[in-house]
C-alpha positions, 0 to 999 in steps of 0.5 A, a space after each residue: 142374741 148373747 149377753 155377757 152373762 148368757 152362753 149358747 148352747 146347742 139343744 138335745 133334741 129338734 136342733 137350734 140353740 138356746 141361751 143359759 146364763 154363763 157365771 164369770 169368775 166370782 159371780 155372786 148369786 143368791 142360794 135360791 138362784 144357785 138352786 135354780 139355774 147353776 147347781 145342775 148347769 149344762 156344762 160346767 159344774 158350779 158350787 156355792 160358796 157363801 153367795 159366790 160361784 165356783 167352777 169344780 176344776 177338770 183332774 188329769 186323767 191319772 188322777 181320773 184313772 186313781 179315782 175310778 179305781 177307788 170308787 170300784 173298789 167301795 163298789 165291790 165293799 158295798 155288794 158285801 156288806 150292803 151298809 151304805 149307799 153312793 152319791 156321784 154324778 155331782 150331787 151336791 149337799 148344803 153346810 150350815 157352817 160357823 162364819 159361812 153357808 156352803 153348797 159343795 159336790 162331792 167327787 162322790 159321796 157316802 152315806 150309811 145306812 145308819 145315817 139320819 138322813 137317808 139318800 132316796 132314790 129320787 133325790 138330786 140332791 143330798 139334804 144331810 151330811 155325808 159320812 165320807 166325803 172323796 175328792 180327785 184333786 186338780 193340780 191345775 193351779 195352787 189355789 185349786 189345790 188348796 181349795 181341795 186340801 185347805 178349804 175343803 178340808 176344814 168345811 167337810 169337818 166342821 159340817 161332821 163330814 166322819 172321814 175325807 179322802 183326797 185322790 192324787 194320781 201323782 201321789 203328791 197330795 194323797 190323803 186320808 182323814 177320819 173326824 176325831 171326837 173333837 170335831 178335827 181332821 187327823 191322818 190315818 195311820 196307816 197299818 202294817 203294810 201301808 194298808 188305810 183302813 176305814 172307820 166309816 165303812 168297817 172291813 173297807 181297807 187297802 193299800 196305798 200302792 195300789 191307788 197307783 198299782 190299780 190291780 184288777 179284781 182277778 189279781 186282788 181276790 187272792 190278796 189276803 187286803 180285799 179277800 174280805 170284799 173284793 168278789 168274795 163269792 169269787 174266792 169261795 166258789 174258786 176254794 169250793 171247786 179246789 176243795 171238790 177237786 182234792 177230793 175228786 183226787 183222793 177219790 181217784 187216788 182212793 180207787 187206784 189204791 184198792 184197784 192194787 189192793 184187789 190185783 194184788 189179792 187175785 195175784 195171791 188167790 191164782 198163786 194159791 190156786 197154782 200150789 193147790 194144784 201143784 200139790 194135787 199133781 204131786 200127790 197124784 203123780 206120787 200115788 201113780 208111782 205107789 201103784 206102779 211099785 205095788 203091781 212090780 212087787 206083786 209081780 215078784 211075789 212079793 206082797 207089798 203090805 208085808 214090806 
C-alpha cells in the first residue's frame, strides 16, 4: 500500500516492487534523514537546501551534448598532467554558509591534488570544497535558471568554490567564473581568440565556439589551443613518424643523388677508357704506316735513318 509520500518502484533483482519515500515539492527534512534516504534516491536526484529538498532538473539534450563534450575535454587535461581528480555521478558535498547549510551535487566536480581534502576512492561523497564546480543548466523554467546563475552561483563562492563553469548548449547562459582574493566571482576574460583559460587547472584552456563546434580529438590535436593536452602522445608519434619520414626521403634522396654521382664517374672512367684506346689504335695504326714506309724506302735503296 502507497502513502503520499512513498512511491512504488520495481526491484533489481527477484522481481516484485517495493515502496520509497517520494518527497513533494518543498518538503522539509532534517540534514541526517537527507543523508539516509534522499541523497542517493532511486530515481530522482535531490539536494538539500537549508532543511528543504530540491530536484536537480533534467538539461536538453544540446546542453547534454556541450556538457560531454567539456567534461572530455578535462579528461584528456587530467591524462596530461595528472594534477587532479573527477567527481560525477552526482556526488554531493556539504557548505557551511553565512545565513544557510546546503548539501549541492555537481554536474561534476574537480579536486586537485593539491587539495586538503583528497577525493578517495571510496568516497560517495566529497567531505570538502571542490576547486571547480561545473553546471549544465536547465532552461526548463526561470527559476531553475536562476537556481543555477543566481543561487549556485553566490553559494559555490561563499563555500571557496575557485572557479565555476555553467554549460548552455544554447549559448544563452554560458559562463565562466574564477574566485578572486575578495572571495567574489568574476567573468574570465577571455583571451585572444575567444579561448577561456583556467587558473584551477593550469595549460587547461579552450575556445568558446567549440562547446557548440564540439570538434573531435582527431580535428583538435593540430589546433595549436589543445596541442598541449588533447592526445599529446598522438601529436608526437604523428611528428615522430613526419620527422623519420623526411628523413627516410633525404636518405632516399641522398642515395639517388650518389647512384648519378657514381654513373656519371663510370660515364667518365668508360670515355677515358675509349680515348686510351683510341690513342693506342692511333698510335699503332701510325707505327704500321712508319713500318710500311720504312720497308718501300728500303725497297728503293734508300735507307730510311738518312732521310
Amino acid at each position: 500500500m502507497t502513502t503520499p509520500y512513498t512511491i512504488e518502484v520495481k526491484a533489481y533483482q527477484g522481481g516484485g516492487t517495493t515502496h520509497v519515500p517520494y518527497a513533494p515539492p518543498k518538503k522539509q527534512v532534517t540534514e541526517a534523514e537527507y543523508w539516509e534516504k534522499y541523497y542517493d534516491y532511486p530515481d530522482k536526484n535531490y539536494e538539500w537546501n537549508n532543511g528543504f529538498l530540491e530536484e536537480k532538473p533534467v538539461s536538453e539534450h544540446v546542453t547534454y551534448l556541450t556538457f560531454v563534450w567539456f567534461l572530455e575535454l578535462v579528461n584528456h587535461y587530467l591524462k596530461t598532467h595528472s594534477n587532479a581528480d573527477l567527481a560525477g555521478l552526482e556526488m554531493g558535498f556539504r557548505m557551511v554558509l553565512s545565513n544557510k547549510m546546503n548539501i549541492r551535487k555537481p554536474d561534476f566536480g574537480v579536486v586537485l591534488k593539491s587539495n586538503p581534502n583528497p577525493l578517495l576512492p571510496h568516497d560517495s561523497s566529497y567531505h570538502g570544497t571542490f576547486d571547480m564546480c561545473i553546471e549544465a543548466i536547465s532552461e526548463s523554467s526561470a527559476k531553475e535558471v536562476t537556481r543555477d546563475t543566481v543561487t549556485k552561483k553566490a553559494e559555490y563562492a561563499q563555500a571557496g568554490v575557485k572557479e565555476y563553469v555553467i554549460l548552455d548548449g544554447n549559448g544563452n547562459h554560458t559562463a565562466f567564473y574564477h574566485l578572486n582574493t575578495n572571495g567574489i566571482y568574476v567573468p574570465v576574460k577571455p583571451s585572444k581568440g575567444d579561448i577561456i583559460k583556467s587558473k584551477v587547472l593550469p595549460g587547461f584552456q579552450f575556445r568558446i565556439a567549440d562547446l557548440y563546434k564540439k570538434p573531435s580529438p582527431e580535428e583538435m590535436i593540430n589546433e595549436p589551443v589543445y596541442q598541449g593536452f588533447v592526445l599529446p602522445g598522438y601529436s608526437e608519434a604523428k611528428k615522430a613518424k613526419q620527422e623519420a619520414e623526411k628523413r627516410a626521403d633525404k636518405a632516399e634522396q641522398q642515395t639517388i643523388l650518389e647512384k648519378q654521382a657514381k654513373e656519371k664517374a663510370e660515364k667518365r672512367a668508360e670515355k677515358a677508357k675509349q680515348q686510351i684506346l683510341l690513342e693506342q689504335q692511333a698510335r699503332q695504326h701510325a707505327e704500321q704506316q712508319a713500318k710500311q714506309l720504312a720497308k718501300k724506302l728500303r725497297e728503293l735503296g734508300i735507307n730510311s735513318d738518312d732521310i
